[in-house]
C-alpha positions as CSV (number, residue, x, y, z in Angstrom):
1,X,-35.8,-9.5,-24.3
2,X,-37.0,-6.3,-26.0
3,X,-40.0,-4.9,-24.7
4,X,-41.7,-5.0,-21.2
5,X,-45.5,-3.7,-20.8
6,X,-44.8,-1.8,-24.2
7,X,-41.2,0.2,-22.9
8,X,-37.8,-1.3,-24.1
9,X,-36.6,-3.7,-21.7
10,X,-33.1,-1.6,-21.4
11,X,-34.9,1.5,-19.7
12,X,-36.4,-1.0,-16.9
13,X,-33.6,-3.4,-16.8
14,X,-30.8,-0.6,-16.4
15,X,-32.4,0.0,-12.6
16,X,-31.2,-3.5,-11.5
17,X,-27.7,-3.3,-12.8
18,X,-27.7,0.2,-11.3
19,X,-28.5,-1.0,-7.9
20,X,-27.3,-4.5,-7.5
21,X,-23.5,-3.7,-8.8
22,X,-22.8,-1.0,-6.2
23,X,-24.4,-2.6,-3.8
24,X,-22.9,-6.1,-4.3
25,X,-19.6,-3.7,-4.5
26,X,-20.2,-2.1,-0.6
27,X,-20.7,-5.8,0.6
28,X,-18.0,-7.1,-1.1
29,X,-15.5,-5.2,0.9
30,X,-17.1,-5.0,3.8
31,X,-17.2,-8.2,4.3
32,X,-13.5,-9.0,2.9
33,X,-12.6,-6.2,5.1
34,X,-14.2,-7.5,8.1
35,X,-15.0,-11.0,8.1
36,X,-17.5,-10.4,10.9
37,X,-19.7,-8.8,8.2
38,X,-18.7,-11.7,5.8
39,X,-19.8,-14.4,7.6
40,X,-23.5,-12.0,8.7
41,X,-24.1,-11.9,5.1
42,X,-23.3,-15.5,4.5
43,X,-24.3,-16.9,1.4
44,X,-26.3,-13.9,0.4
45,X,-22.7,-12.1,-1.0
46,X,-22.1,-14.7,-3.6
47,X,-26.1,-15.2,-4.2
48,X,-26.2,-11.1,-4.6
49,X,-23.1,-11.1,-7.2
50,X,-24.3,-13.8,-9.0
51,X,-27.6,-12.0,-9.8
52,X,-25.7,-8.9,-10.4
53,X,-24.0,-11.3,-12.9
54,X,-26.7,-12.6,-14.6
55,X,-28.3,-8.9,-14.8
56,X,-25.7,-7.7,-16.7
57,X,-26.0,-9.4,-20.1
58,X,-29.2,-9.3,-20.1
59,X,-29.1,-5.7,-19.6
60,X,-27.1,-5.3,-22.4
61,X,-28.5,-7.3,-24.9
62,X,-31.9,-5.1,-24.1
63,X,-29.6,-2.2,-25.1
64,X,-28.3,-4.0,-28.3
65,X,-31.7,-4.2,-28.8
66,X,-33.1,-1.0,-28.2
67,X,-29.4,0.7,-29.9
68,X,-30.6,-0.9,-33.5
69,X,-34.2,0.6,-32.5
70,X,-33.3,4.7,-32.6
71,X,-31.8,6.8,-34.8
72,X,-28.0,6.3,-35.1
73,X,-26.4,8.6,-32.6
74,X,-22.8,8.7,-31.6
75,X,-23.3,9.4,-27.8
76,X,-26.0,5.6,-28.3
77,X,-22.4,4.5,-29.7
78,X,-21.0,5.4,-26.8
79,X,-22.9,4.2,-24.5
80,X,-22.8,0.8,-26.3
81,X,-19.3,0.7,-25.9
82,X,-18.9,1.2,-22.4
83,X,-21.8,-0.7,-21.6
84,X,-19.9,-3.9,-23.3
85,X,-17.1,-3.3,-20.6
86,X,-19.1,-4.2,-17.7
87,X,-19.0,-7.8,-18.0
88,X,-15.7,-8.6,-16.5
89,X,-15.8,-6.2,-13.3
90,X,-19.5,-8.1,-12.8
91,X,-17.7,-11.2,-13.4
92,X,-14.9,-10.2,-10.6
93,X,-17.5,-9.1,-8.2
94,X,-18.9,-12.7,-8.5
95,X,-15.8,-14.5,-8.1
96,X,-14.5,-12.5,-5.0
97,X,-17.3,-12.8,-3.9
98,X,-17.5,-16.1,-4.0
99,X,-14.0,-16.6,-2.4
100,X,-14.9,-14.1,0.8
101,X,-17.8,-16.1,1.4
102,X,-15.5,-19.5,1.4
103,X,-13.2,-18.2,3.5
104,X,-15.6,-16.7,6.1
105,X,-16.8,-20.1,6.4
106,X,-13.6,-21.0,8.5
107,X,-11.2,-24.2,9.1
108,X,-13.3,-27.3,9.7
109,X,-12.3,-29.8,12.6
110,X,-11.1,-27.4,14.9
111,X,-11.4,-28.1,19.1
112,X,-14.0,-26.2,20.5
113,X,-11.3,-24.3,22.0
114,X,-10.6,-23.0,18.8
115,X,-6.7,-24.0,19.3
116,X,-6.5,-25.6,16.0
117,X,-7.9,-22.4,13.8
118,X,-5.5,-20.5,15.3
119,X,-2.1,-21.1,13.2
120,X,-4.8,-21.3,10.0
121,X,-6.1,-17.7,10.6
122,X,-2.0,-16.7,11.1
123,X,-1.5,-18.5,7.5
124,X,-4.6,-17.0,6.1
125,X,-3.6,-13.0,6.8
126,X,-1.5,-12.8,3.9
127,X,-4.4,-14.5,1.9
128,X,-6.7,-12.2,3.5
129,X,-5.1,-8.6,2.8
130,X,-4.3,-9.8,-1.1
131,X,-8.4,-10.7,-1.2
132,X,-9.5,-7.3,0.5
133,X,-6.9,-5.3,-1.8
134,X,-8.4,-7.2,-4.9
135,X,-12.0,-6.7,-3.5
136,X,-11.7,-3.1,-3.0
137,X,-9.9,-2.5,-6.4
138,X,-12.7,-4.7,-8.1
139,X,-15.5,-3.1,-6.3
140,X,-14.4,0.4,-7.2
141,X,-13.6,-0.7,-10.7
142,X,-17.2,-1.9,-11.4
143,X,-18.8,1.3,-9.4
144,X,-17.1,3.6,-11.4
145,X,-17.7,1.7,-14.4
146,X,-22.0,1.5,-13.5
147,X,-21.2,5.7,-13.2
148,X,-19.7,6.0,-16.7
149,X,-21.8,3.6,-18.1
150,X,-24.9,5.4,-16.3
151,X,-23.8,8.9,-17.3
152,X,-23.7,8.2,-20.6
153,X,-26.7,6.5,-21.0
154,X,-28.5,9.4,-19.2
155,X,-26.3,12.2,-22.4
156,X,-27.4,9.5,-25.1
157,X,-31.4,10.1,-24.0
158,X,-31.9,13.6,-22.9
159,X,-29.4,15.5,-24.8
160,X,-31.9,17.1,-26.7
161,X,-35.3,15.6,-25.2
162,X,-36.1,18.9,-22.9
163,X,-36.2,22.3,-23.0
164,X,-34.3,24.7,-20.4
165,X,-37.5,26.5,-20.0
166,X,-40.2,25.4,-18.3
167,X,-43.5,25.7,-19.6
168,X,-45.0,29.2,-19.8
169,X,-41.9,30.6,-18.6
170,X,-39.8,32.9,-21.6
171,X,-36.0,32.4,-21.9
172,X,-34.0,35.5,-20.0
173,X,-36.8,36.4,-17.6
């Protein structure tokens, strides 16, 4: 992909990634925090990180793209490189995700009493905490990383592109 209605794909692109990781972050740990929240969201966690997935590398090819079409810039370099890291937090959104999801689905065959999902929940906490420390470590990982990535982006495109003035107005008044 490299252009869309004649802008590169990148600059439209970028918005996705920019909302769907942070958001697919927030409902990642609330709902491996609270597993109320997981089983609300239902299949629409995992659905939700795999489109954040998929939005990433085509995000960044669109960059690759646009990177070989402007003038060779360090803070593009940049930009590039920290873009390229973004991949694998995505990629552990997805799978935790994915995993949250599973488990919110609960034991099968339990009475209706709910007697037999008792001593699986017990076994589970363990399972539980490790997921929701891993979630929350993953989820602020990839945030921060969208942040970086972002500011960067934002240095490598306006560092010179706009005056301090504004029109009609003269510096020092």
């Amino acid at each position: 992909m490299s252009l869309v209605n004649g802008l590169p794909a990148h600059v439209l692109l970028v918005h996705v990634v920019v909302v769907l990781i942070p958001l697919t972050a927030l409902a990642l740990v609330a709902g491996a925090v609270w597993p109320r929240a997981a089983r609300r969201l239902g299949v629409l966690l995992p659905s939700l990180a795999l489109v954040a997935l998929a939005a990433v590398p085509l995000t960044t090819e669109a960059g690759e793209w646009l990177e070989r079409h402007v003038d060779d810039d360090p803070l593009v370099r940049r930009h590039t490189e920290l873009g390229d890291g973004l991949l694998p937090w995505a990629l552990g959104l997805f799978v935790l995700a994915a995993v949250v999801w599973w488990s919110a689905r609960g034991p099968r065959g339990e009475g209706r009493d709910g007697g037999a999902a008792r001593p699986a929940r017990l076994a589970s906490l363990p399972l539980r905490i490790v997921v929701a420390v891993l979630s929350l470590a993953v989820a602020a990982g990839a945030v921060v990383d969208v942040y970086r990535i972002g500011d960067s982006g934002a240095k490598a495109a306006w560092h010179d592109a706009y005056s301090k003035s504004a029109h009609g107005e003269r510096d020092g008044s």
